[in-house]
N, CA, C and O atoms as a GROMACS GRO file, in nm:
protein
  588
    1UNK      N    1 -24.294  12.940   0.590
    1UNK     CA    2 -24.264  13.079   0.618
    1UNK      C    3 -24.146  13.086   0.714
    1UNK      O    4 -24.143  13.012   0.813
    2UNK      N    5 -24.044  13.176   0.686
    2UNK     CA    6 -23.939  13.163   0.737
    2UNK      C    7 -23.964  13.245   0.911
    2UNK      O    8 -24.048  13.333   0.927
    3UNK      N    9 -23.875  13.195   1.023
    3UNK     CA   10 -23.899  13.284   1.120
    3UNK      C   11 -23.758  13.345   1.160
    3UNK      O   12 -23.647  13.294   1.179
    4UNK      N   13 -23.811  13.479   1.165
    4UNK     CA   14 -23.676  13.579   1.185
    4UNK      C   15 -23.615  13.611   1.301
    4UNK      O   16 -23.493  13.604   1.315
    5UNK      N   17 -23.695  13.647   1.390
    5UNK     CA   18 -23.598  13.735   1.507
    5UNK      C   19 -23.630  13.588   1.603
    5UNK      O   20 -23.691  13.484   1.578
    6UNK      N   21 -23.552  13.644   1.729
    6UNK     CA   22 -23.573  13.614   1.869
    6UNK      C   23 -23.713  13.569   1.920
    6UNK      O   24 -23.751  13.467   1.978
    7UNK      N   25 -23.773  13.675   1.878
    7UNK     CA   26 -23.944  13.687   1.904
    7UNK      C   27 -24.029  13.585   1.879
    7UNK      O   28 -24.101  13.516   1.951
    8UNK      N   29 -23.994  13.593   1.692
    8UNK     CA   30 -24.086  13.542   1.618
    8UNK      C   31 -24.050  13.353   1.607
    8UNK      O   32 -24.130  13.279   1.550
    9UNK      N   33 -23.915  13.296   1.674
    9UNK     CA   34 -23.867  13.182   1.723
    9UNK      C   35 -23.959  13.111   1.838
    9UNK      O   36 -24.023  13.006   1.847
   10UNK      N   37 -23.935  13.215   1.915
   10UNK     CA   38 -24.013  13.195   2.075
   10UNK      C   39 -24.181  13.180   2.025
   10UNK      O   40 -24.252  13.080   2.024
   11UNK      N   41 -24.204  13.284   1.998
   11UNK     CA   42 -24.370  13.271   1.944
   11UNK      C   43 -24.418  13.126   1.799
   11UNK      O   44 -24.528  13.119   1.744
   12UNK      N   45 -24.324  13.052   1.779
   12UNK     CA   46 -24.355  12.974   1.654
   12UNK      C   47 -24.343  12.862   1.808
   12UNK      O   48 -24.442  12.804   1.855
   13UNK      N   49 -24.201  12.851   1.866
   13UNK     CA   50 -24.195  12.749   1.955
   13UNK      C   51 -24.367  12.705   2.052
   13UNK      O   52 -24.443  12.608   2.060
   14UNK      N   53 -24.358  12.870   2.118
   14UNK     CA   54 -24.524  12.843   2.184
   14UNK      C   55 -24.639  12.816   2.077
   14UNK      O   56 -24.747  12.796   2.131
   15UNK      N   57 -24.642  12.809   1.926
   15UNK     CA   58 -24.748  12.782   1.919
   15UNK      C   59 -24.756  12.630   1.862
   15UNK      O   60 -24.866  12.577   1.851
   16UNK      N   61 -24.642  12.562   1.828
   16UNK     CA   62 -24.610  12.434   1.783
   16UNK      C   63 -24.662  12.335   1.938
   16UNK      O   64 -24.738  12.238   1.936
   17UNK      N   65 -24.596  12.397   2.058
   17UNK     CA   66 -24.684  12.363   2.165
   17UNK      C   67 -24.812  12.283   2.161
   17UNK      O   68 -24.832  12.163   2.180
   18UNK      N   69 -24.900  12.391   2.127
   18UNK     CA   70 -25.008  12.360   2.144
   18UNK      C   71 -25.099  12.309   1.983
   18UNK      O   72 -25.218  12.320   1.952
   19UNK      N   73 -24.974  12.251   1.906
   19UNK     CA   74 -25.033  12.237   1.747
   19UNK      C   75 -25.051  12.306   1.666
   19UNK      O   76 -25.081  12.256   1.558
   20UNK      N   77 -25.042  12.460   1.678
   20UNK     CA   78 -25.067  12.543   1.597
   20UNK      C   79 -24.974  12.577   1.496
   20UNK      O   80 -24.862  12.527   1.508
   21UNK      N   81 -24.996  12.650   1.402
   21UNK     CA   82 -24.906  12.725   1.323
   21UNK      C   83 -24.888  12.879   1.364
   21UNK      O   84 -24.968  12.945   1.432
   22UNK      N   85 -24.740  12.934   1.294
   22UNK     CA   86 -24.742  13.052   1.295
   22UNK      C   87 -24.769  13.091   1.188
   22UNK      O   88 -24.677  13.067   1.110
   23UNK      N   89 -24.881  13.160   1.125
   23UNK     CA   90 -24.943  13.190   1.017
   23UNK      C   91 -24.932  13.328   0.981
   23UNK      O   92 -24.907  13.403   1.076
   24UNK      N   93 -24.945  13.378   0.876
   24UNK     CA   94 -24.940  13.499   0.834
   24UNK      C   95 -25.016  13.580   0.936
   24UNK      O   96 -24.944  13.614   1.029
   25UNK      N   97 -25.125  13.615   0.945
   25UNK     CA   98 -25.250  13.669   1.037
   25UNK      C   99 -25.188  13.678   1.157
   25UNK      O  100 -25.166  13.792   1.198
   26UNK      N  101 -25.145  13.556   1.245
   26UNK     CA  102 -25.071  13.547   1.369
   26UNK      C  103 -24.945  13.612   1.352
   26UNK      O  104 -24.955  13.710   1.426
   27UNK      N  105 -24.823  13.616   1.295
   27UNK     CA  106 -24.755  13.713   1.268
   27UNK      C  107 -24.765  13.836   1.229
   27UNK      O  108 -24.679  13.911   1.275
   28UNK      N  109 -24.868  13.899   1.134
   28UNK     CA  110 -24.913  14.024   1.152
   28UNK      C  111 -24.936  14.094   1.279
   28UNK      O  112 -24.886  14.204   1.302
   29UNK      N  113 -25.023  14.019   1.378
   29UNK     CA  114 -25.058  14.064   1.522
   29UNK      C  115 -24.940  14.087   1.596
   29UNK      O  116 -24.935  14.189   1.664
   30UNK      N  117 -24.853  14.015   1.592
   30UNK     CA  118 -24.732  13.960   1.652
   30UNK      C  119 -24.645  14.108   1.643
   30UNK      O  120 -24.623  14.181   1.740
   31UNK      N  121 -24.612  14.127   1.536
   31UNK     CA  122 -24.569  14.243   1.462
   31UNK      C  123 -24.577  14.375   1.514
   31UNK      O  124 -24.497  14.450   1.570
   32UNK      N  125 -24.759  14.387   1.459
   32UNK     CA  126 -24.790  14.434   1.540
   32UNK      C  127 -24.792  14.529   1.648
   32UNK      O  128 -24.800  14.651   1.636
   33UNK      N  129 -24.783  14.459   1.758
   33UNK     CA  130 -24.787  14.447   1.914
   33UNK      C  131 -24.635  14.488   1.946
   33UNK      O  132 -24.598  14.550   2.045
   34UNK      N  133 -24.552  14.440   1.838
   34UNK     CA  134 -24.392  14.418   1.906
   34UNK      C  135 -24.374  14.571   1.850
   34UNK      O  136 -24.284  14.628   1.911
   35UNK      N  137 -24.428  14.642   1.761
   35UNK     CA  138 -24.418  14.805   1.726
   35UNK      C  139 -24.493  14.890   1.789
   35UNK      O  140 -24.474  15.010   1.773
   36UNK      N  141 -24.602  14.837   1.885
   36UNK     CA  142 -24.683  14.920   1.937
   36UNK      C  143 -24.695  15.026   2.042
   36UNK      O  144 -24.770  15.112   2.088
   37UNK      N  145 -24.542  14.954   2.060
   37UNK     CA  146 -24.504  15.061   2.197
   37UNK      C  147 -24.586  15.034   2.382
   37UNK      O  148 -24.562  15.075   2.495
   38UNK      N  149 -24.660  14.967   2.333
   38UNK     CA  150 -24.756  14.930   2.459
   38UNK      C  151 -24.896  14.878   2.445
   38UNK      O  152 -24.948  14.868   2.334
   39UNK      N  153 -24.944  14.852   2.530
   39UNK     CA  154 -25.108  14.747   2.525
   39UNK      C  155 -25.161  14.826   2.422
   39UNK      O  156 -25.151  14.949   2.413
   40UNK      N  157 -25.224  14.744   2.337
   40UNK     CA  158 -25.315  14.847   2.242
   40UNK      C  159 -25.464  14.774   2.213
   40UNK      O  160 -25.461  14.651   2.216
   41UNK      N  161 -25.590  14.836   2.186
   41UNK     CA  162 -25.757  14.761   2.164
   41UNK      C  163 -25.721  14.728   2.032
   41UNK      O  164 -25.624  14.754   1.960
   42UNK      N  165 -25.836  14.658   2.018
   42UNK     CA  166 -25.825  14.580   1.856
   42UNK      C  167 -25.870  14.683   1.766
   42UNK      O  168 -25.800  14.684   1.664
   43UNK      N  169 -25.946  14.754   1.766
   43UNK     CA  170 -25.972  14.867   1.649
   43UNK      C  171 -25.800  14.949   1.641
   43UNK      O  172 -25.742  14.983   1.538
   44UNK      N  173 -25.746  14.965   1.800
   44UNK     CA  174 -25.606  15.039   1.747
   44UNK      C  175 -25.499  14.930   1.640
   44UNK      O  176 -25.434  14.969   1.543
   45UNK      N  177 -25.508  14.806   1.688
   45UNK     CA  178 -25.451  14.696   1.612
   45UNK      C  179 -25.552  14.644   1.479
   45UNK      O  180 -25.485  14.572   1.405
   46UNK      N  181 -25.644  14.656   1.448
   46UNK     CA  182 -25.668  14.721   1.299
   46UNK      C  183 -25.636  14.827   1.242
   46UNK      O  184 -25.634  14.831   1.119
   47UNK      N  185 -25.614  14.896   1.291
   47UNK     CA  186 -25.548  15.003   1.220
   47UNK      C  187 -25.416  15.003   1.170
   47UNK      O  188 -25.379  15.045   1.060
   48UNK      N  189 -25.326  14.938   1.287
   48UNK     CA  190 -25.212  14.915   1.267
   48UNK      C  191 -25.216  14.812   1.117
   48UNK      O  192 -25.176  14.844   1.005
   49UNK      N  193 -25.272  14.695   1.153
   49UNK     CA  194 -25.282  14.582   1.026
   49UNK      C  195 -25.378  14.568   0.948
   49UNK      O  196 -25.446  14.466   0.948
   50UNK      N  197 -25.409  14.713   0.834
   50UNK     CA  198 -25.497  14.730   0.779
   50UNK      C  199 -25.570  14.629   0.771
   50UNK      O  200 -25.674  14.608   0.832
   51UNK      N  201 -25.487  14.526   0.653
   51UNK     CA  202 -25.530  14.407   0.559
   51UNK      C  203 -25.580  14.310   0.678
   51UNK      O  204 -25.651  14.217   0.640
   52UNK      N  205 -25.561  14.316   0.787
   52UNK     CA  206 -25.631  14.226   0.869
   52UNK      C  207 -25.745  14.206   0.881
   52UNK      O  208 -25.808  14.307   0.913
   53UNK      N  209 -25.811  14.100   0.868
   53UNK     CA  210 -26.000  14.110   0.848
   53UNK      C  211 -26.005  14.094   1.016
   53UNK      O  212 -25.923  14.039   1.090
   54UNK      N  213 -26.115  14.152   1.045
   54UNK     CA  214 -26.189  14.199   1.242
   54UNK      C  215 -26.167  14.042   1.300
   54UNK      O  216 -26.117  13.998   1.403
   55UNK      N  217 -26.236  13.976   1.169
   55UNK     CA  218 -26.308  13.842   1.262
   55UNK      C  219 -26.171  13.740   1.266
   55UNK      O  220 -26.164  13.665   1.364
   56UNK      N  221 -26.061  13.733   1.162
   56UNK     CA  222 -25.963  13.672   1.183
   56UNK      C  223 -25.851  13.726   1.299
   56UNK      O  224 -25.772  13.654   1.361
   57UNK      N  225 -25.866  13.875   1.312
   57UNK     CA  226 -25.810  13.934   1.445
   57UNK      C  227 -25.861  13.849   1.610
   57UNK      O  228 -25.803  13.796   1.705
   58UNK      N  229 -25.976  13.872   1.576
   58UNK     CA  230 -26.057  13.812   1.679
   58UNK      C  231 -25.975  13.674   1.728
   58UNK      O  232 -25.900  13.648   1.822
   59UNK      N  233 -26.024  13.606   1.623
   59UNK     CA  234 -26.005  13.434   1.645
   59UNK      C  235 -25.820  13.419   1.626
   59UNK      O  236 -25.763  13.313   1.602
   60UNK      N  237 -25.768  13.522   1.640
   60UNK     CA  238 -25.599  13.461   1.572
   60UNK      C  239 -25.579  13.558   1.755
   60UNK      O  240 -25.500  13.497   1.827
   61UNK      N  241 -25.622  13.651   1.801
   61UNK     CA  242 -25.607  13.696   1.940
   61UNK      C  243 -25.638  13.620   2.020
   61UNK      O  244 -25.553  13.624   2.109
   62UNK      N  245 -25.752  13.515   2.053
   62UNK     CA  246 -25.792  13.401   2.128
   62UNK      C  247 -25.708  13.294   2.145
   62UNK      O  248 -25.702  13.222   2.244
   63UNK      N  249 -25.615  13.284   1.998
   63UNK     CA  250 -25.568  13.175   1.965
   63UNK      C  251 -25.383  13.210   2.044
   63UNK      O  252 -25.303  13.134   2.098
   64UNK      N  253 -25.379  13.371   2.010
   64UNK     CA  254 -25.240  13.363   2.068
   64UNK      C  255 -25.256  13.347   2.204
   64UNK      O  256 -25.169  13.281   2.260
   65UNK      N  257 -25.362  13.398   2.282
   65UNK     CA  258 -25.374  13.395   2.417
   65UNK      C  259 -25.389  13.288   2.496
   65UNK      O  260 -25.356  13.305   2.614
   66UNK      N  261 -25.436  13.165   2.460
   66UNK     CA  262 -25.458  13.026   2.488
   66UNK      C  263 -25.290  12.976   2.460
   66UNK      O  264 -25.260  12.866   2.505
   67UNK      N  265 -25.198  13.043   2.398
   67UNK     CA  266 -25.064  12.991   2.356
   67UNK      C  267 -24.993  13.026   2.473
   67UNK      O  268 -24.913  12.950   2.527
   68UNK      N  269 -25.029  13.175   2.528
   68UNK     CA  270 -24.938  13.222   2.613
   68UNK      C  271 -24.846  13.320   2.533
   68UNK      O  272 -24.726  13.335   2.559
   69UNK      N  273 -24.930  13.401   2.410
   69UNK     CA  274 -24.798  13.474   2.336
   69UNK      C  275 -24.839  13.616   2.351
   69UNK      O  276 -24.767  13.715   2.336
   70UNK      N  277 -25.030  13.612   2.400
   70UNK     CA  278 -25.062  13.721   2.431
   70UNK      C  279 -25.121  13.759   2.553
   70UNK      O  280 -25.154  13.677   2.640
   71UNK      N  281 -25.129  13.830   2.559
   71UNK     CA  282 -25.191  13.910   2.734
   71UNK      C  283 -25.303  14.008   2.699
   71UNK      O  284 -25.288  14.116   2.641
   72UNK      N  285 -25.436  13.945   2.749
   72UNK     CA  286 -25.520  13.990   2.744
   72UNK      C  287 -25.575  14.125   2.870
   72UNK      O  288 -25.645  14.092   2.966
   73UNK      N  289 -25.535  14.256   2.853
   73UNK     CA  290 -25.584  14.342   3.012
   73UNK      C  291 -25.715  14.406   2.978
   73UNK      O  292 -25.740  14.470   2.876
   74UNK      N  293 -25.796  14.381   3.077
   74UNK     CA  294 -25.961  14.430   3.091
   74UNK      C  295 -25.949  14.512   3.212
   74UNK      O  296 -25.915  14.469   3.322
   75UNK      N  297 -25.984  14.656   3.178
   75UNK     CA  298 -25.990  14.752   3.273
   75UNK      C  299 -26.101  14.803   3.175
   75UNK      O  300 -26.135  14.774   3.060
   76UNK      N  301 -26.161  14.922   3.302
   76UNK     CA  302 -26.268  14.995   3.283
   76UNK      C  303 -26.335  15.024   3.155
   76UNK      O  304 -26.456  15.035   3.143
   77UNK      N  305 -26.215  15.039   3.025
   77UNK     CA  306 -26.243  15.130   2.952
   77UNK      C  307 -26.352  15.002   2.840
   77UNK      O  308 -26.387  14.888   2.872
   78UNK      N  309 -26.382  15.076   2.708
   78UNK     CA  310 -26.457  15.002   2.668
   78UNK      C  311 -26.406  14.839   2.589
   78UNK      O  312 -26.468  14.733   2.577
   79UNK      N  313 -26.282  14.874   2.551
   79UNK     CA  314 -26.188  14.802   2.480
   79UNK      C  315 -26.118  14.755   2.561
   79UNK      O  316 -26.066  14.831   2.642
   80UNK      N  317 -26.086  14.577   2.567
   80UNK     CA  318 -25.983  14.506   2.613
   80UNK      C  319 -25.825  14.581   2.536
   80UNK      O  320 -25.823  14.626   2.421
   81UNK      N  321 -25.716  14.577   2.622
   81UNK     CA  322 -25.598  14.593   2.586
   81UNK      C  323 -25.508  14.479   2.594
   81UNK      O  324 -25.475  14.413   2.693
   82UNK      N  325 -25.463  14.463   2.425
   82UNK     CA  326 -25.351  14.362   2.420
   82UNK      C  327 -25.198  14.354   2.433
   82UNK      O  328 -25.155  14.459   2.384
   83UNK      N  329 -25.129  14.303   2.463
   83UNK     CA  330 -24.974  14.292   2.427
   83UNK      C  331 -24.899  14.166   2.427
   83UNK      O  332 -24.970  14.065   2.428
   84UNK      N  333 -24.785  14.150   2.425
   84UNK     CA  334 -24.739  14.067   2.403
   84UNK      C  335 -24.744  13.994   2.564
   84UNK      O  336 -24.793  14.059   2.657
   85UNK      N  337 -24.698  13.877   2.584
   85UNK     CA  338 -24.682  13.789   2.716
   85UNK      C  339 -24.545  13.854   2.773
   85UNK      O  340 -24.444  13.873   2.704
   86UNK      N  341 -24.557  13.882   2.895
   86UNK     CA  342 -24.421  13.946   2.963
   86UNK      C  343 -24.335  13.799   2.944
   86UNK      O  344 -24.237  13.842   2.884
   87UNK      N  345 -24.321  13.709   2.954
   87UNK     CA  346 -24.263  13.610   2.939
   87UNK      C  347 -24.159  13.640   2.812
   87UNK      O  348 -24.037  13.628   2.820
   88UNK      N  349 -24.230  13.680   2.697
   88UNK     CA  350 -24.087  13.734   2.572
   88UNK      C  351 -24.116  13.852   2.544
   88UNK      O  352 -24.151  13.881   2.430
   89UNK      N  353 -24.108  13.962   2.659
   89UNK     CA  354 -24.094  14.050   2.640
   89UNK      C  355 -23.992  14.135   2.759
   89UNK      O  356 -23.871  14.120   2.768
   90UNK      N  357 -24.076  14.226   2.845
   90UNK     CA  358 -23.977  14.194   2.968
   90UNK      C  359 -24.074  14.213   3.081
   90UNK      O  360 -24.190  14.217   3.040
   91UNK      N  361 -24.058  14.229   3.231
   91UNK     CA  362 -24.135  14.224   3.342
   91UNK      C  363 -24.156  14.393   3.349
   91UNK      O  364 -24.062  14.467   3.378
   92UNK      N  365 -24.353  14.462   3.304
   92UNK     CA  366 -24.337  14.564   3.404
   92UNK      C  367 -24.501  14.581   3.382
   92UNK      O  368 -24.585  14.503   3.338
   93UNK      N  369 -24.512  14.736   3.438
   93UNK     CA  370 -24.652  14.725   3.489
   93UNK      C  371 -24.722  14.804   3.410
   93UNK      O  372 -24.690  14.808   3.291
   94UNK      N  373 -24.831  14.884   3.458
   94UNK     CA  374 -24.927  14.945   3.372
   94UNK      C  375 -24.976  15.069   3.459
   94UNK      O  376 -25.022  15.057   3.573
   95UNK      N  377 -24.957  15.215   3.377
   95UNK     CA  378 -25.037  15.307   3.411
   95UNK      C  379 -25.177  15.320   3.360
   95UNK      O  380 -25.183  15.337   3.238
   96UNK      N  381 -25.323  15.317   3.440
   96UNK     CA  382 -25.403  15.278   3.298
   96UNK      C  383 -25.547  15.451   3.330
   96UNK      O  384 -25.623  15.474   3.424
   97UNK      N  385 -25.529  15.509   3.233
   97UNK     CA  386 -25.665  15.661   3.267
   97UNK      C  387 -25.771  15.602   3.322
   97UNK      O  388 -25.797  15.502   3.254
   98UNK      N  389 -25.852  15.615   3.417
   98UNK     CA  390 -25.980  15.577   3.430
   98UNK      C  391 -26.080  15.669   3.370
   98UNK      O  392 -26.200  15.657   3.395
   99UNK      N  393 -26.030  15.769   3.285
   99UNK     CA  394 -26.085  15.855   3.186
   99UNK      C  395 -26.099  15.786   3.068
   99UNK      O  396 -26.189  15.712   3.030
  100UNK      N  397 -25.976  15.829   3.004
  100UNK     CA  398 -25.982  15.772   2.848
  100UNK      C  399 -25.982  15.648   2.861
  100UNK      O  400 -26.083  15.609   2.802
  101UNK      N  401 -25.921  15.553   2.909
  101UNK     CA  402 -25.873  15.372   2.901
  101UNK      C  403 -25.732  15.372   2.895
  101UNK      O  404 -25.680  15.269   2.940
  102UNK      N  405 -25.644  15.474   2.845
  102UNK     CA  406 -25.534  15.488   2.768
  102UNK      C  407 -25.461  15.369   2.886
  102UNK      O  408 -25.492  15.371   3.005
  103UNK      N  409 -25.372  15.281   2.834
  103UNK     CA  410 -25.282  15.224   2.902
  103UNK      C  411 -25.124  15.229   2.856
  103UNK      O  412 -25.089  15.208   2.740
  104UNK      N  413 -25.036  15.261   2.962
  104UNK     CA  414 -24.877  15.317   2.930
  104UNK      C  415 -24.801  15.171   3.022
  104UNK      O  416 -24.874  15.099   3.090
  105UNK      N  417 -24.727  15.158   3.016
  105UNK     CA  418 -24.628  15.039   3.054
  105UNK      C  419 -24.549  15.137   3.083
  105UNK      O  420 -24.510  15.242   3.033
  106UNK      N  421 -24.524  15.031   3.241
  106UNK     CA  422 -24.359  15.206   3.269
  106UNK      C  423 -24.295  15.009   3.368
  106UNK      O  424 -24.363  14.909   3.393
  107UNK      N  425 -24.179  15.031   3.388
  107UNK     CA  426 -24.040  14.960   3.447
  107UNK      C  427 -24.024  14.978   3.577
  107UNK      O  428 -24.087  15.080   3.603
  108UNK      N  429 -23.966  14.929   3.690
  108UNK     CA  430 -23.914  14.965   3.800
  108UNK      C  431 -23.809  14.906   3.809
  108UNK      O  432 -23.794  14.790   3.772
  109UNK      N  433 -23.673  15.015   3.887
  109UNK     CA  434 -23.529  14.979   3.916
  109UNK      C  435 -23.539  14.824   3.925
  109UNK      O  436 -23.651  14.787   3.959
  110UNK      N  437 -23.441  14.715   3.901
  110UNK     CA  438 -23.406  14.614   3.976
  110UNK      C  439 -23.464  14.611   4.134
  110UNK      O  440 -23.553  14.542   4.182
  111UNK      N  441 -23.388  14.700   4.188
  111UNK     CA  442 -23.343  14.718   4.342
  111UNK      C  443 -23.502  14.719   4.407
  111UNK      O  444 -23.525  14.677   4.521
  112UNK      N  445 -23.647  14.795   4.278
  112UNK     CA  446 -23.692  14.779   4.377
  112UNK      C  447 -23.810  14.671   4.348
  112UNK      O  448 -23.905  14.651   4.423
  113UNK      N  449 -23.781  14.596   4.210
  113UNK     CA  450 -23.885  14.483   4.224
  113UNK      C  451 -23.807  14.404   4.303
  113UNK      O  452 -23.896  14.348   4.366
  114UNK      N  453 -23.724  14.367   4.336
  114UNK     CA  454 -23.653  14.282   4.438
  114UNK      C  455 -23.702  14.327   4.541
  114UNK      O  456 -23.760  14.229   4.588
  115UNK      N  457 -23.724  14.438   4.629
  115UNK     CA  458 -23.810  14.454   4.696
  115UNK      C  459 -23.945  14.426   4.719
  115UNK      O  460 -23.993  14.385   4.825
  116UNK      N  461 -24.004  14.450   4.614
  116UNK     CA  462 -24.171  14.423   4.605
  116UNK      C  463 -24.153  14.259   4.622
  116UNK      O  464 -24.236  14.207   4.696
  117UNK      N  465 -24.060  14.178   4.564
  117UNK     CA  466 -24.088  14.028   4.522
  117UNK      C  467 -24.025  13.995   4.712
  117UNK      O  468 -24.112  13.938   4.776
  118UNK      N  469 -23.953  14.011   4.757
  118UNK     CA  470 -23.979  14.007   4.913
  118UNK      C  471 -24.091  14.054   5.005
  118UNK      O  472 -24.106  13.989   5.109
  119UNK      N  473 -24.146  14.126   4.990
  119UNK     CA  474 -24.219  14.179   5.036
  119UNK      C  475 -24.359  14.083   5.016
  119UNK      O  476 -24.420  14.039   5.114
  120UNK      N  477 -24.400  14.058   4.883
  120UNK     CA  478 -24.468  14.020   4.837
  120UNK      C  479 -24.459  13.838   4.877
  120UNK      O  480 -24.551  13.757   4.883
  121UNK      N  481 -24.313  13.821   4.898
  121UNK     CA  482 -24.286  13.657   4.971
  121UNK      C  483 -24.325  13.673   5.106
  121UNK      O  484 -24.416  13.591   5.117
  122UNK      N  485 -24.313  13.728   5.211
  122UNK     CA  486 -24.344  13.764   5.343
  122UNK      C  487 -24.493  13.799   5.386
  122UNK      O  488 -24.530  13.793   5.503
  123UNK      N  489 -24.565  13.830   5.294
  123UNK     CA  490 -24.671  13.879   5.304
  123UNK      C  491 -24.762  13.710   5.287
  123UNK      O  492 -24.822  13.643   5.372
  124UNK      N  493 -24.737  13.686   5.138
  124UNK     CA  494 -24.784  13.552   5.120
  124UNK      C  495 -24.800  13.428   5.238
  124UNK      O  496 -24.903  13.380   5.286
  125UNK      N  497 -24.639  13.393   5.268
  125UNK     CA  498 -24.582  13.347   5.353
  125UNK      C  499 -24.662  13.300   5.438
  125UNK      O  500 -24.687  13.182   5.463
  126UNK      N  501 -24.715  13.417   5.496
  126UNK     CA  502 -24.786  13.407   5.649
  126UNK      C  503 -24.900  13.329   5.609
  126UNK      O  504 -24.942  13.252   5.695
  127UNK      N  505 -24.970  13.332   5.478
  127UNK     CA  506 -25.068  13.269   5.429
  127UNK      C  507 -25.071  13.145   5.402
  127UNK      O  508 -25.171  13.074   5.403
  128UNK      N  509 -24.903  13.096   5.364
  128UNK     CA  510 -24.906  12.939   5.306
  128UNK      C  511 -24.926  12.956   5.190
  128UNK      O  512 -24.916  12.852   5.125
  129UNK      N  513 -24.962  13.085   5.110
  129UNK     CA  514 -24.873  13.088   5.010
  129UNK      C  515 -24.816  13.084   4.932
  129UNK      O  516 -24.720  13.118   5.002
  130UNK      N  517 -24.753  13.069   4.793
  130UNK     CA  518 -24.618  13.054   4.712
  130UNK      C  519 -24.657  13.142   4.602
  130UNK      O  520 -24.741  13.108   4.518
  131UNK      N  521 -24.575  13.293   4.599
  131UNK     CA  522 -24.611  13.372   4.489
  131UNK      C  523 -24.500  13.320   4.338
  131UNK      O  524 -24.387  13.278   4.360
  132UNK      N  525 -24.535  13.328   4.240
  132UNK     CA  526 -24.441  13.305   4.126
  132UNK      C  527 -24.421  13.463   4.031
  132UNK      O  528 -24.313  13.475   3.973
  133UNK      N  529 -24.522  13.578   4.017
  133UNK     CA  530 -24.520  13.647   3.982
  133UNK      C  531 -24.605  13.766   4.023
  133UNK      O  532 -24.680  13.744   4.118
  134UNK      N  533 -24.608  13.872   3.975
  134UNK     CA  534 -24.641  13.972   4.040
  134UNK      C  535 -24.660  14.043   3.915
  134UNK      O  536 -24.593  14.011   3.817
  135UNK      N  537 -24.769  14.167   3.910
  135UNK     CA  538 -24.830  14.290   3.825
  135UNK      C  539 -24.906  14.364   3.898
  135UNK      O  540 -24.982  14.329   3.988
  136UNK      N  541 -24.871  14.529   3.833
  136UNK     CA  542 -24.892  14.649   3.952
  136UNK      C  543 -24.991  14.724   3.807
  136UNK      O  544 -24.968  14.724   3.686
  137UNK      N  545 -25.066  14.762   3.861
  137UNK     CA  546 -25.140  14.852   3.760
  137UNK      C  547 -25.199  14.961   3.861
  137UNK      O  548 -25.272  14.934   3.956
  138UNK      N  549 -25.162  15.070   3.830
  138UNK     CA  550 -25.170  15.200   3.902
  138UNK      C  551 -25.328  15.288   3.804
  138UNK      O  552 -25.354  15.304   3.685
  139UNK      N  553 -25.374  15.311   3.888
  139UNK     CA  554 -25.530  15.363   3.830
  139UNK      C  555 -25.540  15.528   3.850
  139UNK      O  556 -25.524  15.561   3.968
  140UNK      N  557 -25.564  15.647   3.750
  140UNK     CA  558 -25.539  15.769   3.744
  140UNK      C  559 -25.600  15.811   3.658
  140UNK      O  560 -25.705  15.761   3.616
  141UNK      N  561 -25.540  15.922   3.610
  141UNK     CA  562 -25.584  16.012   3.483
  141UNK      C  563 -25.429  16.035   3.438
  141UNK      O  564 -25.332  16.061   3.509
  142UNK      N  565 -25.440  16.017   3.290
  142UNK     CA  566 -25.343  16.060   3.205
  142UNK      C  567 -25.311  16.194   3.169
  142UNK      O  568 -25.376  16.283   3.225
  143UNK      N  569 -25.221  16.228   3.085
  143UNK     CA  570 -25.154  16.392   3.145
  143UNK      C  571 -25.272  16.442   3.034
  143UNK      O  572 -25.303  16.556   3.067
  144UNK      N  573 -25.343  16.403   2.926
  144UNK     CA  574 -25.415  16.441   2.867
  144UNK      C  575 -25.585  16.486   2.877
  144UNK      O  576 -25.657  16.568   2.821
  145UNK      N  577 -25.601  16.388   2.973
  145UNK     CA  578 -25.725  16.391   3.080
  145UNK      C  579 -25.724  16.471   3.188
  145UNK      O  580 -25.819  16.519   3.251
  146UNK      N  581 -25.560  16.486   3.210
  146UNK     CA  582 -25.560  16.604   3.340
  146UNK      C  583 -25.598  16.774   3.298
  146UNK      O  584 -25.657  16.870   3.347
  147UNK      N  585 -25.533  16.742   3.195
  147UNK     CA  586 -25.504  16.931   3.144
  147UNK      C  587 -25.713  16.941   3.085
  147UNK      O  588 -25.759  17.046   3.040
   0.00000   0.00000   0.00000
């Protein structure tokens, strides 16, 4: 099976890693996730990949996540939320409803994760320490839960 983009290079590389293939099923998810606009539960990612059977979702989501291609987030709601690994995607955080579950991905300036990542060195620091990365997940109600 041929691999096309940027993405789907990086994601064949991580799974040759660890012996795997990039398989149809695993590229479906892949897909996916990279159209989804943001974290999404597995019933929303069945939906997305009709033809996907539950239990091969299951075991092909375990399988990207042990690769490092997926990111598994467990908050309140009833459904784990998936996405891709910030690693090939890009660095940001998560607005997540403590109503619905809904989770949104929003960015911050340069100027001020360079801030946070000092801040976050200084703080450590005093501890001994050594941060490599950082994730902010802000806990609320969504504009839909508000109204």
């Amino acid at each position: 099976m041929a691999v096309n983009t940027e993405l789907d290079r990086a994601v064949d590389q991580r799974l040759a890693e660890h012996d795997l293939r990039y398989t149809s099923g695993r590229r479906q998810i892949v897909s996916s996730l990279r159209t989804a606009g943001g974290p999404v539960t597995l019933p929303e990612l069945l939906a997305m990949a009709s033809d996907l059977p539950q239990s091969s979702a299951y075991r092909n989501l375990s399988i990207l996540e042990e690769a490092g291609v997926v990111r598994r987030l467990v908050h309140r709601g009833d459904h784990a939320h998936y996405e891709l690994a910030e690693e090939l995607t890009e660095h940001h955080h998560h607005l997540i409803c403590e109503q619905c579950g809904q989770v949104f991905d929003f960015t911050l300036p340069t100027s001020m994760e360079r801030t946070l990542d000092a801040t976050f060195a200084e703080i450590a620091g005093v501890e001994g320490f050594s941060p490599h990365h950082h994730v902010i997940d802000v806990y609320g109600r969504c504009a839909s839960c508000s109204s």
